[in-house]
N, C-alpha and C positions, 0 to 999 in steps of 0.2 A: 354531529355524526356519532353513532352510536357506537360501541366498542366491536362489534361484529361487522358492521361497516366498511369500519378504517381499520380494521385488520385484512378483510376481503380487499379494500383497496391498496393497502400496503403490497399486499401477496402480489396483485397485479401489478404493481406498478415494478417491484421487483425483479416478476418473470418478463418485463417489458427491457428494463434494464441489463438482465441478463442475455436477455436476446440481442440485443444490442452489442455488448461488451464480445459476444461468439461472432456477430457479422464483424465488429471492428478488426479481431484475431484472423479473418479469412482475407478484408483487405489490407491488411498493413505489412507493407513489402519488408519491415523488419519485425518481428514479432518483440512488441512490449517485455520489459523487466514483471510489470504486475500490474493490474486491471484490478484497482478498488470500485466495488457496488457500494452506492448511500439510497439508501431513503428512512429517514429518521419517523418514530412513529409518531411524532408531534407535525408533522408533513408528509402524509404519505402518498400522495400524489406529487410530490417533486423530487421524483429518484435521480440519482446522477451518476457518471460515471469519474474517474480518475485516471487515465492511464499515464503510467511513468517510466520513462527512456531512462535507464542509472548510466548516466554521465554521456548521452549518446546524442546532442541533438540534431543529426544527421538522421534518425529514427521517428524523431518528432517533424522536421522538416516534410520526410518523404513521407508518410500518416496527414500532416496536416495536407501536402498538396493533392494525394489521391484523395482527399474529403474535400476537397476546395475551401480550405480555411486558413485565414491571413496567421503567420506566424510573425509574433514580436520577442525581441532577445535584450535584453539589459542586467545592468547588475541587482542582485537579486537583493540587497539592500543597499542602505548607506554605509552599514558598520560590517557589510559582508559584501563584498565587489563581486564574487563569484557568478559566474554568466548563468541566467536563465532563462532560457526558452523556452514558450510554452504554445500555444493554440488554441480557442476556444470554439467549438463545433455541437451541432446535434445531430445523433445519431437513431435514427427511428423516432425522433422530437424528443429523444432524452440528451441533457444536456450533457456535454462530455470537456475535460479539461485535460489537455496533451500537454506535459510538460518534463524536463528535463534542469537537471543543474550539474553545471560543470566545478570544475576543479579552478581554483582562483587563475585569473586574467594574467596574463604577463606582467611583473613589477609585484605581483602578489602571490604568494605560495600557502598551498598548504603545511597547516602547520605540523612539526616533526610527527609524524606517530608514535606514540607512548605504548609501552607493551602491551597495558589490561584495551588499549582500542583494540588490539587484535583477535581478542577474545568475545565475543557474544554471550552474556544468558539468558537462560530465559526458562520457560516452564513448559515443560507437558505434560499435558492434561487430558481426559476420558471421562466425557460423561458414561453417566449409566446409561446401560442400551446400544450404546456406541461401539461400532467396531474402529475407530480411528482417533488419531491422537490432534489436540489442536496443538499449536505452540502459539506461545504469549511473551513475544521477545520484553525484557524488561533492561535498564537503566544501566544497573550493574547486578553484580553476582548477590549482593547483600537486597536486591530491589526485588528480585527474583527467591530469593529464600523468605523475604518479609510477605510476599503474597502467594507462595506456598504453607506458610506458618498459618494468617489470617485468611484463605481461602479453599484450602488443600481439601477439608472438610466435602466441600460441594462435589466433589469430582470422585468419580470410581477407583481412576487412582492419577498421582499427581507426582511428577520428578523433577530435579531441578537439571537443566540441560546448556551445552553448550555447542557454539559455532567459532569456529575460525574465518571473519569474514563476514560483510552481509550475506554472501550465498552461499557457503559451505553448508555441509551438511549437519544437521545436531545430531551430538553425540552424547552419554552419559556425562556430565560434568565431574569434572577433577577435581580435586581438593588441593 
């Protein structure tokens, strides 16, 4: 397939996937945490979706039954008990993975929160031409300054940011 091709076919399979991932948002009686789009360009005709309930699976249930897809729950491994329930479904024949992980099982807890978990950082970034910023949540605060250091360069402009929380809002980061 020639590089003009599987780029045309990437685009499409994309906008197919997108379309998708907007009908899933109009049936699902609890609306998703976040809706990851895949189509890698070494496969671009096998787009997919993600969608992910944070710690909800009551959200995944009721998704997976208005789509009529069998939902299975177990521990999400050996050495991590914590319950996950997921679904697997196709949505406009794009394959779509509903899934959710709870917070350790009864007998098992999470463990204490440490200060810097409460903290997020991460980067925002602008390309040129762009009127909007991405953010590139990273590791820790040092993970996030080391790929603003080695990639700051590429970006219109580049700050190091921070969250309270996975869904708080970023803020300028503190020192």
């Amino acid at each position: 397939m020639s590089t003009s091709s599987q780029n045309d076919q990437q685009r499409q399979s994309l906008i197919a996937a997108h379309s998708a991932a907007l009908r899933l948002l109009t049936l699902a009686p609890i609306p998703p945490t976040e809706i990851s789009v895949r189509c890698p360009a070494h496969a671009p005709e096998e787009p997919s979706l993600d969608v992910h309930f944070y710690r909800n699976p009551e959200g995944v249930r009721l998704l997976a039954a208005t789509l009529d897809a069998a939902v299975s729950a177990g521990p999400h491994s050996a050495t991590r008990p914590a319950l996950y329930t997921s679904a697997a479904t196709d949505v406009s024949r794009i394959p779509v993975l509903i899934w959710t992980l709870e917070t350790e099982p009864e007998g098992g807890a999470d463990p204490a929160p440490r200060e810097e978990d409460d903290i997020e950082f991460g980067v925002a970034a602008t390309q040129p031409g762009d009127d909007w910023e991405t953010h590139f949540v990273c590791d820790s605060r040092a993970a996030a300054e080391k790929q603003i250091a080695d990639y700051g360069h590429m970006y219109r402009s580049c700050r190091l940011v921070q969250r309270h929380g996975r869904h708080g809002a970023w803020t300028e980061a503190t020192s």
